[in-house]
C-alpha positions in Angstrom: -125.9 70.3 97.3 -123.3 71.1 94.7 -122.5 71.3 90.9 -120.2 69.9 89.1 -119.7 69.3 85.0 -118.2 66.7 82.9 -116.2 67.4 79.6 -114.9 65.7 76.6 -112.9 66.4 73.5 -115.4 69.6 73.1 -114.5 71.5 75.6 -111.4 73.7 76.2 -108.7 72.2 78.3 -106.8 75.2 79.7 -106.6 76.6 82.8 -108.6 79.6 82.1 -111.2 77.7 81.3 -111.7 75.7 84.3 -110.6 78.6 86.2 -114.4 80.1 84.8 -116.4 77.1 85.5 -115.0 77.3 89.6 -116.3 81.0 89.2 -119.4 80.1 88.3 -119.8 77.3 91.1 -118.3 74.4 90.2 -117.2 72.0 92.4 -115.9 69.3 90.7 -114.6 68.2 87.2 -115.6 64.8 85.3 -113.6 64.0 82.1 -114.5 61.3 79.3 -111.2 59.2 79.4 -112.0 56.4 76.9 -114.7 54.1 74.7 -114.4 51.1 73.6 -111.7 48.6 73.9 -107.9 48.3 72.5 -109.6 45.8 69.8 -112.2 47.8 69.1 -112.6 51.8 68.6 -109.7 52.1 71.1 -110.8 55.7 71.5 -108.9 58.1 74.0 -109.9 62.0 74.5 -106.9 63.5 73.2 -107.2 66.3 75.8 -107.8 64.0 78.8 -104.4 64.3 80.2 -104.2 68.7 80.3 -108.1 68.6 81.6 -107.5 66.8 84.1 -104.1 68.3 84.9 -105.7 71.9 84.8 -108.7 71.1 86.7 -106.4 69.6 89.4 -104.9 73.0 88.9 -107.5 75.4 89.7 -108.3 73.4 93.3 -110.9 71.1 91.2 -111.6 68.0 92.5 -111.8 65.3 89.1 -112.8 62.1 88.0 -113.4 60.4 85.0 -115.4 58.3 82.7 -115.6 55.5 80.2 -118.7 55.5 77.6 -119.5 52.1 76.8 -120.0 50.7 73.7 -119.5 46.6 74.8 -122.7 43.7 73.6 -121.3 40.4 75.3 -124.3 38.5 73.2 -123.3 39.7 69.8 -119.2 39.6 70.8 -118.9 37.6 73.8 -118.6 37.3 77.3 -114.9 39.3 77.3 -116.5 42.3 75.9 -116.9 44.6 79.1 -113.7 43.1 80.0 -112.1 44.6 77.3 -113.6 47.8 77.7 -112.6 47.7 81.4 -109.2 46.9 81.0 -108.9 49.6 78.6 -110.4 52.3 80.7 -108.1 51.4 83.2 -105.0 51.5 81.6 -105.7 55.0 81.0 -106.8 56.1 84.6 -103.3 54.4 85.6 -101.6 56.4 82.2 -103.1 59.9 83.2 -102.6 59.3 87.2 -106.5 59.1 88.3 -106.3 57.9 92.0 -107.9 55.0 93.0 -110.1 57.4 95.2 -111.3 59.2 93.0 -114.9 58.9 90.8 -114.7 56.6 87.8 -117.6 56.2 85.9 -119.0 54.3 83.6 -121.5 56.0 81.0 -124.5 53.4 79.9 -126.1 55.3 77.2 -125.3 53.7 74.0 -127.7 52.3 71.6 -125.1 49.4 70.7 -125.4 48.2 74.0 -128.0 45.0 74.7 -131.8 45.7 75.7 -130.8 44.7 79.3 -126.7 45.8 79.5 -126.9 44.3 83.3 -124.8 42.1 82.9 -122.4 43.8 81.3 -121.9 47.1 83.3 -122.0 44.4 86.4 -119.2 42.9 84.9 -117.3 46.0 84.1 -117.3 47.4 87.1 -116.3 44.3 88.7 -113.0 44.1 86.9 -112.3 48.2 87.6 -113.2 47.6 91.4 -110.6 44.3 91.6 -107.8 46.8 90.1 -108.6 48.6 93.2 -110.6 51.8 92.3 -113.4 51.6 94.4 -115.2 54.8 93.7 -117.3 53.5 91.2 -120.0 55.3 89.9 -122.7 54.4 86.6 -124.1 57.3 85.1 -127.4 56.6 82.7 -130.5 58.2 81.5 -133.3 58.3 83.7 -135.6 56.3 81.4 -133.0 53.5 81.2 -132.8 53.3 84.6 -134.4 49.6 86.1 -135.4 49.1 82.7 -132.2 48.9 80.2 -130.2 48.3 83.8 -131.2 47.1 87.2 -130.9 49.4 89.8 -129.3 46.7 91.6 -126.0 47.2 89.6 -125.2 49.4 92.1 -125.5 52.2 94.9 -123.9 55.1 93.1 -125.9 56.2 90.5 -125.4 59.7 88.6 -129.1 60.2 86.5 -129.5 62.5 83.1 -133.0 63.9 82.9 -133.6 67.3 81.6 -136.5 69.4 81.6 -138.1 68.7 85.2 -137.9 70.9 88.3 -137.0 67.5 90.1 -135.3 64.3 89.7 -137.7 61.8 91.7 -135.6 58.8 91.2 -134.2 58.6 95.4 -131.4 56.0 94.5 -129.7 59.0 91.9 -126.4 60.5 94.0 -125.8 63.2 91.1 -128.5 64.5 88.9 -127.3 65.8 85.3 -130.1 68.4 84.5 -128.7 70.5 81.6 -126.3 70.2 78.6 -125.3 73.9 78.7 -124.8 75.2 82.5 -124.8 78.9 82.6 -124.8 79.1 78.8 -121.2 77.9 78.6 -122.2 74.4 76.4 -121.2 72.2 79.0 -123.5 69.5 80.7 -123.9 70.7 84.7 -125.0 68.3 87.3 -125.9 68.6 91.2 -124.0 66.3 93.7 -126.0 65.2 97.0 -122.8 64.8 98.6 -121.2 62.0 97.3 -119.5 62.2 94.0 -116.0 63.6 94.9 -115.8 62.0 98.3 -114.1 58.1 98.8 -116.3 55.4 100.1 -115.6 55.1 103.2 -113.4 52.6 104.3 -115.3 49.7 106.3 -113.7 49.3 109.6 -114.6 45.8 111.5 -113.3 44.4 114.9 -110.8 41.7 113.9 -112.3 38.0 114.2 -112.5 36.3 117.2 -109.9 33.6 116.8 -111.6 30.2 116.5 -110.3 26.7 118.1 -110.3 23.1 118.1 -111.7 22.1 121.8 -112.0 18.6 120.7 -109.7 15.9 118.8 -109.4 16.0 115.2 -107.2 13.3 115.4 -105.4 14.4 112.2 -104.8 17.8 110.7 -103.0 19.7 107.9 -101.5 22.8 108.3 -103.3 26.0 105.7 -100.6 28.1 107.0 -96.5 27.7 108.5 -96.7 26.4 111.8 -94.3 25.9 114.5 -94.1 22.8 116.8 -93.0 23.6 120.6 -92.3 21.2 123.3 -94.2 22.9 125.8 -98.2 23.6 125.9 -97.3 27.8 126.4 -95.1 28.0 123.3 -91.6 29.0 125.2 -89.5 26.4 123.2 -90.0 26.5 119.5 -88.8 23.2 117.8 -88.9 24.1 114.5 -91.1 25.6 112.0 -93.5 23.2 109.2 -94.5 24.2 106.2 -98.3 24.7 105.1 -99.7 21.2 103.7 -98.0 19.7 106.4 -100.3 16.8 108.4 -100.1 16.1 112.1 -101.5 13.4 114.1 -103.2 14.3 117.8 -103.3 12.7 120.8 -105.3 15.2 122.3 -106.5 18.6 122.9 -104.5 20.9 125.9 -105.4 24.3 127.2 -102.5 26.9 128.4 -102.3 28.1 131.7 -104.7 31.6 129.9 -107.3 28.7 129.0 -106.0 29.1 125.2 -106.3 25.3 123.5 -103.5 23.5 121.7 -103.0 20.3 119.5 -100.6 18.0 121.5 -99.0 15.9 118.5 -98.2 12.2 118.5 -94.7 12.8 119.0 -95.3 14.6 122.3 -95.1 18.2 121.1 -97.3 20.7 120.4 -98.7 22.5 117.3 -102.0 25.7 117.7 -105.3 24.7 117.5 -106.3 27.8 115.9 -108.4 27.1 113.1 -106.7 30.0 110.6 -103.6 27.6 110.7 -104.8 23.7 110.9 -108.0 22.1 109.6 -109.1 18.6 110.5 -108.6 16.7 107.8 -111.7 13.5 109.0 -115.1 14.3 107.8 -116.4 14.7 110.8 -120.4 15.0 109.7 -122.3 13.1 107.3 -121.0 14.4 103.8 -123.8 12.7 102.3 -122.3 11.9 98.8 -118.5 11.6 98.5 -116.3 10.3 95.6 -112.8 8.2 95.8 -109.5 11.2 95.0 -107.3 8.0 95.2 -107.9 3.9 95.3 -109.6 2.8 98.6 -111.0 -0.1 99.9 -114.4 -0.5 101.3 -115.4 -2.6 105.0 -117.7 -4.9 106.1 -116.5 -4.1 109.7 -115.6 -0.7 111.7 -112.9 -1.9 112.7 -111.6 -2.3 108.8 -110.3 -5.5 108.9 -112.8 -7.3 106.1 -112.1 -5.7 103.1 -115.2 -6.1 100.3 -112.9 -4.7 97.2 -110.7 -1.9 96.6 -112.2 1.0 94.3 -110.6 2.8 92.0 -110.1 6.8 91.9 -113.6 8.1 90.8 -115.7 6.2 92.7 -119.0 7.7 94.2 -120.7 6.3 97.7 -124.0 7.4 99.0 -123.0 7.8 102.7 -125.8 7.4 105.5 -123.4 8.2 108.5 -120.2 9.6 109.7 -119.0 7.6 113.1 -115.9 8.1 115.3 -114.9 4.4 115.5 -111.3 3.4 117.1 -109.8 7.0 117.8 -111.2 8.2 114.2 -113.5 8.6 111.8 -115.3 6.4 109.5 -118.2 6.7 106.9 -120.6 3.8 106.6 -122.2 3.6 103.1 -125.8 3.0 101.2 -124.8 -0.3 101.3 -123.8 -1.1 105.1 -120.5 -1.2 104.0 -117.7 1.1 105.7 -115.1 3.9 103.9 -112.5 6.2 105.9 -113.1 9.3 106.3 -110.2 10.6 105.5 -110.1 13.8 103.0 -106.8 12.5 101.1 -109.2 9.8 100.0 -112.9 11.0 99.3 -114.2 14.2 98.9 -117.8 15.5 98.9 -119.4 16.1 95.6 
């Protein structure tokens, strides 16, 4: 286990000073960065930029923080936004790595009775601009009460005054506001403060294909049609959005499956870069994307009426009927099944 301390405005910012707090054990620097939002207080520690610099220069591993101030119920649901995209224009201003701890400080009495919510959505927008060492720091009597302790799995607790902090979620502990006399609030680390998350390593996907006929597909991604099953001889190259007909389904000589096309050539059957574009199961209810008619036969040769874009249809079945799919309606009646024409809803 061990200590770091966070600063603000109040504390020195030179390199002597830091230089002290590593003699005395610290491991590890915090600074407040910001509060509020550009619309609001717009507040910036005016030493932000030489404490972090000069902790970075006495070996210090840093961070920063964000004290929030944000109430989406009395100023909307952009609030934390706000406050979020202002925080983070400063950890991108004063070159805080996407690494390193950023933290947002839940302490305020401004915020709302439950600020769930709103830290949740805070630390969502931080994480999608990439920094991903995201930390909420609180009081212990807020936490699961004033915030769930679902918000999150990095959670840096203030209590003071106890021997120890029995909250077993807590990852850093702030248990003073003046470590070794020096008037600045200490902490203990468990391990995890200054170090990344680390990065989640998977086996790629198994690649997944059609080993039936989907009769009809559209590409999701560029696609090249070859005129042999093992993809020697490259035709030419289609676009994504681009639909294919199928005769049927062919496997390589390696057992690998491909779409042969209507025109005799062949496109992958992976399903990354083609879907079927039939409803192939019952969809249950689908509505009209463009005017269709409706069947009193499979074969869709009696039309009943043509409906307009909009329409809904209760379907009871999805069949494969003359080399494609149909649906059959509530009302015995038949529909194709064809996604540029109904969609499920």
């Amino acid at each position: 286990m061990t200590e770091f301390n966070d600063v603000a405005v109040f504390q020195p910012k030179s390199k002597a000073y830091f230089k002290n707090l590593k003699s005395h054990g610290s491991r590890g620097i915090l600074v407040k960065l910001t509060q509020g939002s550009a619309g609001g207080t717009a507040y910036v520690n005016a030493s932000a930029k030489e404490q972090l610099a000069n902790a970075r220069a006495t070996g210090l591993p840093v961070g920063a923080y964000h004290y929030l101030t944000c109430n989406s119920a009395r100023y909307g649901t952009n609030d934390p936004i706000a406050e979020a995209k202002w925080f983070v224009k400063y950890l991108k201003v004063y070159g805080v790595k996407m690494t390193e701890p950023v933290v947002v400080d839940v302490e305020d009495g401004s915020l709302m009775a439950n600020a769930t919510k709103d830290v949740k959505a805070f630390l969502k927008y931080v994480e999608l601009q990439g920094y991903k060492n995201t930390w909420v720091y609180t009081m212990g009597s807020w936490f699961g009460s004033r915030i769930s302790s679902s918000v999150t799995d990095r959670w840096w607790i203030a209590s003071y005054g106890i021997s120890k902090l029995n909250i077993p979620a807590a990852k850093a502990w702030q248990y003073t506001d003046n470590w070794h006399g020096l008037h600045v609030d200490g902490s203990h680390d468990y391990g995890h403060m200054f170090k990344a998350p680390k990065a989640t390593t998977s086996k790629p996907a198994k690649a997944s294909y059609y080993d039936w006929n989907p009769k009809l597909v559209q590409t999701l991604t560029k696609v090249g049609l070859y005129k042999d099953v093992e993809f020697k001889h490259r035709v030419r190259y289609y676009p994504a959005g681009t639909q294919f007909t199928i005769k049927d389904v062919v496997k390589t000589k390696a057992g690998t499956p491909r779409l042969l096309t209507e025109s005799g050539f062949y496109i992958t059957a992976n399903r990354e870069n083609v879907r079927n574009w039939y409803y192939v199961t019952n969809p249950k209810q689908v509505k009209a994307i463009k005017a269709t008619y409706l069947y009193r036969d499979k074969d869709r040769t009696k039309r009943v009426r043509k409906y307009g874009k909009g329409t809904e249809f209760t379907i009871t079945d999805c069949i494969s009927w003359g080399g494609i799919w149909i649906l059959k309606t509530q009302s015995g009646f038949y529909i194709t099944a064809n996604k540029d024409y109904v969609k499920i809803f």
